[in-house]
OpenMM code with the backbone's topology and positions (N, CA, C; nanometers):
from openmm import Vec3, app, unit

residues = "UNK UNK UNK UNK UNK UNK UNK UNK UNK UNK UNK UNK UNK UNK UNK UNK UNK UNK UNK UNK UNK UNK UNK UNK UNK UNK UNK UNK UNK UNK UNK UNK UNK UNK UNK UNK UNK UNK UNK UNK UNK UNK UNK UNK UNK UNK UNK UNK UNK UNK UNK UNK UNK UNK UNK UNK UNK UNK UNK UNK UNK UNK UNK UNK UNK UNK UNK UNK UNK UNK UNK UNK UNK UNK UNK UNK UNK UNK UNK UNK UNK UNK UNK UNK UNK UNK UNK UNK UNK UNK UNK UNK UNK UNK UNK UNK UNK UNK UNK UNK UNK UNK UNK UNK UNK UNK UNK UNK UNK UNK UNK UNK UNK UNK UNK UNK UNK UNK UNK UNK UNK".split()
positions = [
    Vec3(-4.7016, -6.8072, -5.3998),
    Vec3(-4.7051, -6.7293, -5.2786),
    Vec3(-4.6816, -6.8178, -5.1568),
    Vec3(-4.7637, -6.9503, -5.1595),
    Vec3(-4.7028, -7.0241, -5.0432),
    Vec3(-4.5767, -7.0788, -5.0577),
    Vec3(-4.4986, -7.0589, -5.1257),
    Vec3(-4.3506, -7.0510, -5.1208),
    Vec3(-4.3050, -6.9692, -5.0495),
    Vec3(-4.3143, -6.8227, -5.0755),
    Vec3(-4.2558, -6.7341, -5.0418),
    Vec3(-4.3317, -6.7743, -4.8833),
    Vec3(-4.4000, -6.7521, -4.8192),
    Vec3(-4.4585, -6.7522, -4.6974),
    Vec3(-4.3634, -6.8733, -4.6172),
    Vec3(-4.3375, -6.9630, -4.6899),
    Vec3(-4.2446, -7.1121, -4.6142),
    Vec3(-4.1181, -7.0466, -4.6076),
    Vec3(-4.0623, -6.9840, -4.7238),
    Vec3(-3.9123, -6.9130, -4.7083),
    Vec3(-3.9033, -6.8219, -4.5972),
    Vec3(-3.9906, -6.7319, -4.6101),
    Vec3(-4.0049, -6.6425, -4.5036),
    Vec3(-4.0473, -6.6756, -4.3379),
    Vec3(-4.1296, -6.7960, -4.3318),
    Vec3(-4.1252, -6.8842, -4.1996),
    Vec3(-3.9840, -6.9467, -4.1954),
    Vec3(-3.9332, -7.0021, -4.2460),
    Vec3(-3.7700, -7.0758, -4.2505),
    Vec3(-3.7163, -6.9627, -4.2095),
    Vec3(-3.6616, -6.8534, -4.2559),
    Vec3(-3.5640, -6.7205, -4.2142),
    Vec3(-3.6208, -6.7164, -4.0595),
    Vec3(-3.7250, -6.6978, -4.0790),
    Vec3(-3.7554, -6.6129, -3.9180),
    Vec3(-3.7333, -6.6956, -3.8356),
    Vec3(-3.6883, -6.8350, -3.8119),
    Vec3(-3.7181, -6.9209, -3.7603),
    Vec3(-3.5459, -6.9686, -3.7113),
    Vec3(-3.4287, -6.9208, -3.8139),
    Vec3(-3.3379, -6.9172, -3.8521),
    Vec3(-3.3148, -6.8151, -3.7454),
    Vec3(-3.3161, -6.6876, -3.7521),
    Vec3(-3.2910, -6.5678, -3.6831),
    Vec3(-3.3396, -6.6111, -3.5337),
    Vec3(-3.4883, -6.6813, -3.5141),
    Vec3(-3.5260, -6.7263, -3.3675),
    Vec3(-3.4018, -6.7861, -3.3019),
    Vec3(-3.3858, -6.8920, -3.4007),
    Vec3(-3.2936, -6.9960, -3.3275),
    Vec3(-3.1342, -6.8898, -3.2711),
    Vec3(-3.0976, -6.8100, -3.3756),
    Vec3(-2.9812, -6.7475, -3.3224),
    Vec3(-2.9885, -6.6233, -3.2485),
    Vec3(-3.1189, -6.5984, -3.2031),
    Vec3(-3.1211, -6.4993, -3.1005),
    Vec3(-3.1511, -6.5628, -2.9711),
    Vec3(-3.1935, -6.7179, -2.9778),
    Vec3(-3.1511, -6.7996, -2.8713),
    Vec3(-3.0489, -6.8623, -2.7941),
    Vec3(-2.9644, -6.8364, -2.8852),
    Vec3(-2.8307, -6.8769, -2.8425),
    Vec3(-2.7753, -6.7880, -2.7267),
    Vec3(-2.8506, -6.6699, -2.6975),
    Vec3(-2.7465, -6.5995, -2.5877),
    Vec3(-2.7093, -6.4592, -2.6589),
    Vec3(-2.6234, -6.4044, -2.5298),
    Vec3(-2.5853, -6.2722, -2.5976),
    Vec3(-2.4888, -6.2485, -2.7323),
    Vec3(-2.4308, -6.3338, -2.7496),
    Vec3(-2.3564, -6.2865, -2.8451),
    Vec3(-2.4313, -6.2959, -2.9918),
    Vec3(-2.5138, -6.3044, -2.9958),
    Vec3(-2.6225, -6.3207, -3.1333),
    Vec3(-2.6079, -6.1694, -3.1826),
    Vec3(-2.5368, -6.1308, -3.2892),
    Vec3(-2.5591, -5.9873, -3.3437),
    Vec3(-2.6594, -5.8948, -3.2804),
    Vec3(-2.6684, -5.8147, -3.2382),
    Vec3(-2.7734, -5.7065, -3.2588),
    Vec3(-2.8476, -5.6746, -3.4019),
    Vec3(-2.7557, -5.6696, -3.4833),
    Vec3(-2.8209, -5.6703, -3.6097),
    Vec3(-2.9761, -5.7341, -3.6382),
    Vec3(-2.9407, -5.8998, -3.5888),
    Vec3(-3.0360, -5.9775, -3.6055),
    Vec3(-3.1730, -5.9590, -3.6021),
    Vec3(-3.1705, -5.8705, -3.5183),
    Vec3(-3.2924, -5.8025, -3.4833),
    Vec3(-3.3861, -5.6952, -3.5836),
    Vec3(-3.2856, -5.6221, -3.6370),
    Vec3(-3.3347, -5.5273, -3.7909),
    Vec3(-3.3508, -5.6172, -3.8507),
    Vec3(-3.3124, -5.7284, -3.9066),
    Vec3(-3.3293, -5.8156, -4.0204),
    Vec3(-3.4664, -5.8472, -3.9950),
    Vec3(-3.4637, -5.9576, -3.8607),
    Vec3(-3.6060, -5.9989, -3.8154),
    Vec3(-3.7364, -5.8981, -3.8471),
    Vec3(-3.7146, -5.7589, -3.8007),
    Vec3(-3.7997, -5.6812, -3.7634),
    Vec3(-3.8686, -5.6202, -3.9218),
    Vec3(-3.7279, -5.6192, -4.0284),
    Vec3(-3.7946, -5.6285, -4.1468),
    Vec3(-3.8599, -5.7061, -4.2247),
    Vec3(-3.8446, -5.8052, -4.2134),
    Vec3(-3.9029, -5.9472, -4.2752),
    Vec3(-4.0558, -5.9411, -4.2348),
    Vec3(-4.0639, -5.9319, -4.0425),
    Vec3(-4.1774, -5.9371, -4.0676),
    Vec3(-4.2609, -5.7338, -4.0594),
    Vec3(-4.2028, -5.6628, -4.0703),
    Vec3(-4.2806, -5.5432, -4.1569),
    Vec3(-4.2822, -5.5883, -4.2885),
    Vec3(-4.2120, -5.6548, -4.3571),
    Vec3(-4.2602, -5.6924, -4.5039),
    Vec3(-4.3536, -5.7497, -4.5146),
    Vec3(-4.3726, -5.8271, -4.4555),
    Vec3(-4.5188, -5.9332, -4.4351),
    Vec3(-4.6387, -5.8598, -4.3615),
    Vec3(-4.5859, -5.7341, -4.3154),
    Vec3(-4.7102, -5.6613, -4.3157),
    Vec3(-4.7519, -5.7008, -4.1453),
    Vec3(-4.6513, -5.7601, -4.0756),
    Vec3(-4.6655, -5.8267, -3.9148),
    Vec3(-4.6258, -5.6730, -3.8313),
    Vec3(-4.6849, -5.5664, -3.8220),
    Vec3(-4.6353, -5.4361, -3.7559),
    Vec3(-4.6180, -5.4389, -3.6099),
    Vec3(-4.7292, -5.5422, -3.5512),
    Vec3(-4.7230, -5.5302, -3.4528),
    Vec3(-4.5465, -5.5893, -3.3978),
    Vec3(-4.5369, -5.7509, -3.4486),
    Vec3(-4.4614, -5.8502, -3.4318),
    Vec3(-4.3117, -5.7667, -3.4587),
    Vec3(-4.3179, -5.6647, -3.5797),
    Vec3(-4.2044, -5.6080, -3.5928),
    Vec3(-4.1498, -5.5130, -3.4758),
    Vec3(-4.2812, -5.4125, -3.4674),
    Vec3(-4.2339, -5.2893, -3.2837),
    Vec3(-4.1802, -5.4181, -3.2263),
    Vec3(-4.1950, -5.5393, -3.2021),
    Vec3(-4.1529, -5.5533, -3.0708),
    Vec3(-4.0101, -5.5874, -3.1117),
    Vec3(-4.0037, -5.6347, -3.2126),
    Vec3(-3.8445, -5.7587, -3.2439),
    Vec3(-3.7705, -5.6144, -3.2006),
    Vec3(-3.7808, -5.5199, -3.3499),
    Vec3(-3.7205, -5.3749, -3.3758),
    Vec3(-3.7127, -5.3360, -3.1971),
    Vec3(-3.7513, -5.3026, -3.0882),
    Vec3(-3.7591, -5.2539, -2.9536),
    Vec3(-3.6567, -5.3109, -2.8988),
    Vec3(-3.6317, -5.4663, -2.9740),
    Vec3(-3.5327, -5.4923, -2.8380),
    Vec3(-3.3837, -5.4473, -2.8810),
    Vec3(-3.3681, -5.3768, -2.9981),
    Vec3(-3.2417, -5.3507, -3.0132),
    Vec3(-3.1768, -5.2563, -2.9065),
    Vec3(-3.0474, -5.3017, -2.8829),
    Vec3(-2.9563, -5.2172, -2.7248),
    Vec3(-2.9331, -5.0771, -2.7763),
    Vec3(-2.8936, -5.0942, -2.9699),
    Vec3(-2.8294, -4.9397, -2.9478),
    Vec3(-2.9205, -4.8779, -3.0804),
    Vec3(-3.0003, -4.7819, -3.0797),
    Vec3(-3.0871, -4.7537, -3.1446),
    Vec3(-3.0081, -4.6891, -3.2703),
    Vec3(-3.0238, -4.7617, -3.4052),
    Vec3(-2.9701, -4.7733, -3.5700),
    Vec3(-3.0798, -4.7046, -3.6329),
    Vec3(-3.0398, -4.6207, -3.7283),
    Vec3(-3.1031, -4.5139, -3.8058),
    Vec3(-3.1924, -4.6186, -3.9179),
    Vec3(-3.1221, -4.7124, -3.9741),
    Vec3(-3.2417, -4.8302, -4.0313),
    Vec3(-3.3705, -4.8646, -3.9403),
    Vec3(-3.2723, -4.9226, -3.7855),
    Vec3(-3.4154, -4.9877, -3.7417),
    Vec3(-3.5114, -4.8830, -3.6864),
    Vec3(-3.4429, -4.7744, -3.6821),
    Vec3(-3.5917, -4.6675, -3.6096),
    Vec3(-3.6417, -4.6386, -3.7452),
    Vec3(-3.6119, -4.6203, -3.8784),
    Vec3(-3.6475, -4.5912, -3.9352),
    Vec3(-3.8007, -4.7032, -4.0022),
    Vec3(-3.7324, -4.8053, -3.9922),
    Vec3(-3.8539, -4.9430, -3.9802),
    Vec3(-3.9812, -4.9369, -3.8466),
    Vec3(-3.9214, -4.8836, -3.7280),
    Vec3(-3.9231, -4.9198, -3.6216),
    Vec3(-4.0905, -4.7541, -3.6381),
    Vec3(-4.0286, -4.6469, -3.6810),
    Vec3(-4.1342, -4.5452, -3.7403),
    Vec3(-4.2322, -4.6061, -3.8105),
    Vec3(-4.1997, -4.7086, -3.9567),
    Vec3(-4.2895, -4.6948, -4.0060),
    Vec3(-4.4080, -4.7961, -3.9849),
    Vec3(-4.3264, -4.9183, -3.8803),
    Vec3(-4.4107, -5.0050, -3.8310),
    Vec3(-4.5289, -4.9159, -3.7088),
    Vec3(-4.5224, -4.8187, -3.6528),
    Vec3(-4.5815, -4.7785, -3.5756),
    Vec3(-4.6969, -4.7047, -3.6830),
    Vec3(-4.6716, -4.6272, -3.7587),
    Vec3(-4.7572, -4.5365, -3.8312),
    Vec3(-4.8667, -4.6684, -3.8955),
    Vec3(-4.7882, -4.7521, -3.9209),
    Vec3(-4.8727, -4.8731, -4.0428),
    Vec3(-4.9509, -4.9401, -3.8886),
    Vec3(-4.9192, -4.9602, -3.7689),
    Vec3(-4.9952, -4.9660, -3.6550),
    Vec3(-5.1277, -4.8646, -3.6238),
    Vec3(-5.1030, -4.7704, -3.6684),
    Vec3(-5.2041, -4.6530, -3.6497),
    Vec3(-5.1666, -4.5762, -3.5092),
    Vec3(-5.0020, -4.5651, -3.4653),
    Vec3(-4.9868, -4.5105, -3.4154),
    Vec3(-4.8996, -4.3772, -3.4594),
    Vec3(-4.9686, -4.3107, -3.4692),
    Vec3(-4.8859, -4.2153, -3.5779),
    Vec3(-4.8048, -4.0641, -3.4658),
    Vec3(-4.7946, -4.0566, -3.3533),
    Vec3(-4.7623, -3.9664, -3.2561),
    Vec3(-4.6478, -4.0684, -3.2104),
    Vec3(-4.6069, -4.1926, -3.1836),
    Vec3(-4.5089, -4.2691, -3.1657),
    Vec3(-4.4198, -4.2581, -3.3094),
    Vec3(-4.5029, -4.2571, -3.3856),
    Vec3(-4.4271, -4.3213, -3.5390),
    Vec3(-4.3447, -4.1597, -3.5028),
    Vec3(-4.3955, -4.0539, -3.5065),
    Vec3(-4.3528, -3.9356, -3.5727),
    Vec3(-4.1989, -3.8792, -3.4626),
    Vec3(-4.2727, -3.8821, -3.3518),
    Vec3(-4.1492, -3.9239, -3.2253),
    Vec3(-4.0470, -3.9849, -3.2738),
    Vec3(-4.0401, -4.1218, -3.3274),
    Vec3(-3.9210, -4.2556, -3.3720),
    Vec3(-3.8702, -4.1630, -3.4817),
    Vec3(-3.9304, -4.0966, -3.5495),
    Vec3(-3.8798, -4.0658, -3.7240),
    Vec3(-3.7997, -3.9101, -3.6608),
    Vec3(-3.8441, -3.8494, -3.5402),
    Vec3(-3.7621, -3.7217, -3.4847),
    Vec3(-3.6409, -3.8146, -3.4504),
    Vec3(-3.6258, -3.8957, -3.3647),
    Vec3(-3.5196, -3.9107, -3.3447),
    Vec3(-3.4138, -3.9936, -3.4160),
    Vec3(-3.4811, -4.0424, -3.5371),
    Vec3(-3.3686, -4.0800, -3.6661),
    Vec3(-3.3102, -3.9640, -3.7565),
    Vec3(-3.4141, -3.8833, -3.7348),
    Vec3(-3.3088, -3.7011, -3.7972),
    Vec3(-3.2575, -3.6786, -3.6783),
    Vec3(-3.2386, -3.6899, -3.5941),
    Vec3(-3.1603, -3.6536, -3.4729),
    Vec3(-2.9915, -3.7077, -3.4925),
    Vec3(-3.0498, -3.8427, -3.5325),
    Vec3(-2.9501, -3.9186, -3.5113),
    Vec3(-2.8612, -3.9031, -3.6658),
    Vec3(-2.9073, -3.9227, -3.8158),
    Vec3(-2.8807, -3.8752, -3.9042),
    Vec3(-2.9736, -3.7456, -3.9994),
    Vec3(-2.9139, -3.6486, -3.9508),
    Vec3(-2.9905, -3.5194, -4.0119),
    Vec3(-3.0170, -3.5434, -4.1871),
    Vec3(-3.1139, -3.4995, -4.1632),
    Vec3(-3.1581, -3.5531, -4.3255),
    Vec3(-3.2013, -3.7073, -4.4039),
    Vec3(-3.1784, -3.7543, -4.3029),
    Vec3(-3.2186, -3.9227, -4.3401),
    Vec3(-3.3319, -3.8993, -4.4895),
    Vec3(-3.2712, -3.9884, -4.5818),
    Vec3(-3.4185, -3.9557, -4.6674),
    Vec3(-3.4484, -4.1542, -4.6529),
    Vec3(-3.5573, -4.1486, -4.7079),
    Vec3(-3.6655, -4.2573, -4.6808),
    Vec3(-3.6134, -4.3349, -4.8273),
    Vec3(-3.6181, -4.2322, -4.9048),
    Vec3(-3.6003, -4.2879, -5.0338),
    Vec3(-3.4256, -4.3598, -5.0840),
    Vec3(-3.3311, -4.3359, -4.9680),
    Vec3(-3.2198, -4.4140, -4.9566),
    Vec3(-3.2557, -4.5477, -4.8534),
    Vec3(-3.3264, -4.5581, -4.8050),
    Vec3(-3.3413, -4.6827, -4.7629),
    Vec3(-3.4192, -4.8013, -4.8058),
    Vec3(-3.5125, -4.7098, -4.8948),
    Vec3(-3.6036, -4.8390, -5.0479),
    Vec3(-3.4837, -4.8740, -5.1488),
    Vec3(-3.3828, -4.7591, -5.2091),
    Vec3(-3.3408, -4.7763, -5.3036),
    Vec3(-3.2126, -4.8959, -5.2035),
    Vec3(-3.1789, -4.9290, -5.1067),
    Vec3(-3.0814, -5.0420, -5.0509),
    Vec3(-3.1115, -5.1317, -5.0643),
    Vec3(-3.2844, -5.1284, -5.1122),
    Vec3(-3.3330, -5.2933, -5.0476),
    Vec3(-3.4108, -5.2660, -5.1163),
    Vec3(-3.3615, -5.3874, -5.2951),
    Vec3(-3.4479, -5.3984, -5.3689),
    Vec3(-3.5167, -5.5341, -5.3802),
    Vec3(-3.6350, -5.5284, -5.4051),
    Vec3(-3.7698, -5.6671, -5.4043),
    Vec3(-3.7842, -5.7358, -5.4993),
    Vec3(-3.8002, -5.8420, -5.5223),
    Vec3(-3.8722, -5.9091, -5.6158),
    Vec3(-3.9875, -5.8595, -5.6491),
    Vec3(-4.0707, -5.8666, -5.5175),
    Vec3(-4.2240, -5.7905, -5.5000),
    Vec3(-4.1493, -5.6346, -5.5283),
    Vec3(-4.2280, -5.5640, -5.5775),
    Vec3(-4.1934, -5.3977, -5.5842),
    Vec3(-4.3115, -5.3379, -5.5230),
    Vec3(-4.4033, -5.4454, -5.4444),
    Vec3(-4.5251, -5.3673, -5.3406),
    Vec3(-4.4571, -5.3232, -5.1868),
    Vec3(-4.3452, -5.4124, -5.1574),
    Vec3(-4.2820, -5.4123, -5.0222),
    Vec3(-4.2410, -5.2635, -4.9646),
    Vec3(-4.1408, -5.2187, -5.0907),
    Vec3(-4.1086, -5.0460, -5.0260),
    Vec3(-4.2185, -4.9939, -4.9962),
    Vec3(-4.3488, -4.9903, -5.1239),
    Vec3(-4.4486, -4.8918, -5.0864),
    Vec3(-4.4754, -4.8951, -4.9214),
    Vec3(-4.4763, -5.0121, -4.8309),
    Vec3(-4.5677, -5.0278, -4.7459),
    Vec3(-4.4613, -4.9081, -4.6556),
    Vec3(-4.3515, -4.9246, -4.7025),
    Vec3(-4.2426, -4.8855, -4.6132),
    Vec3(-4.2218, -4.7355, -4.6421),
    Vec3(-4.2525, -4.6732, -4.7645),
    Vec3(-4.2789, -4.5147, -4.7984),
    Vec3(-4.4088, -4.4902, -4.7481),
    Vec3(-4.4710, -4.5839, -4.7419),
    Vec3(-4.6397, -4.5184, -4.6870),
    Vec3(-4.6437, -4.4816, -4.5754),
    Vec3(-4.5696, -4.6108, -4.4657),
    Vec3(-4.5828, -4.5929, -4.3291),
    Vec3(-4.5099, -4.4635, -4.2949),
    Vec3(-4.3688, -4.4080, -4.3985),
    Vec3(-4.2903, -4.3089, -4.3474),
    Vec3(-4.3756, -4.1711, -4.3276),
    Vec3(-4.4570, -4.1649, -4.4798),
    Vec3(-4.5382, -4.0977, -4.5509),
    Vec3(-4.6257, -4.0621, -4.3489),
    Vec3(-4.6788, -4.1279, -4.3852),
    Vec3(-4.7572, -4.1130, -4.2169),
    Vec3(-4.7253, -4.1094, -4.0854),
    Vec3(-4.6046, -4.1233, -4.1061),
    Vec3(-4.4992, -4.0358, -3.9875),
    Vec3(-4.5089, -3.9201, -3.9922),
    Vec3(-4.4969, -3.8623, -4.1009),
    Vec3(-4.4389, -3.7115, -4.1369),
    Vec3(-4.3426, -3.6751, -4.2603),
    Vec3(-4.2310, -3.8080, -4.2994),
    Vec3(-4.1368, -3.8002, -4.3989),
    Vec3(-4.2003, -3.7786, -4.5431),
    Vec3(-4.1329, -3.6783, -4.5956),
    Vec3(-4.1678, -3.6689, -4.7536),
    Vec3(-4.0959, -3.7153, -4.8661),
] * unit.nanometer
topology = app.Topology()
chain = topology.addChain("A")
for resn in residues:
    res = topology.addResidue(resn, chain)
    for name in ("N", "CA", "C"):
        topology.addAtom(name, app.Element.getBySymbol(name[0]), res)
């Protein structure tokens, strides 16, 4: 496990450095970041990375929901998860576990739970 915790400090640290560089650093960078640390269970650390994205992505609100619900904000979470069916009608939850498969197979749960407590079924 303290492997994985050093890999996962190295990435994030990786992504720091190239969102320092200035504007041209992907936007992307930011969903990546924001999942890594919702995987690690960092909800708070994730709302913020996930917030600074410019153009709001049906992944990162969809992270961006379940980090709020797993916050215990569940009237924000449910808000974020309206406007990812807004944005793709029908979004299911269960196409975005099955994209992103784990070594760990505890990681989606956190990420169906938090949806789970949005509102998504």
């Amino acid at each position: 496990m303290a492997a994985l915790f050093r890999q996962v400090r190295r990435r994030l640290a990786a992504i720091d450095d190239a969102l320092t560089q200035g504007p041209l650093a992907p936007h992307w960078f930011w969903i990546v970041r924001g999942e890594i640390l919702f995987d690690t269970q960092n909800y708070r650390e994730a709302i913020a990375a996930l917030g600074n994205l410019p153009h709001k992505k049906v992944r990162g609100l969809i992270y961006l929901a379940a980090a709020h619900a797993q916050a215990g904000e569940l009237e924000v979470a449910r808000s974020i998860l309206a406007q990812a069916s807004r944005l793709e009608p029908g979004v299911a939850s269960s196409l975005t576990v099955a994209a992103r498969p784990y070594a760990n197979s505890s990681y989606p749960d956190y990420l169906l739970d938090g949806l789970r407590k949005a509102g998504r079924t």
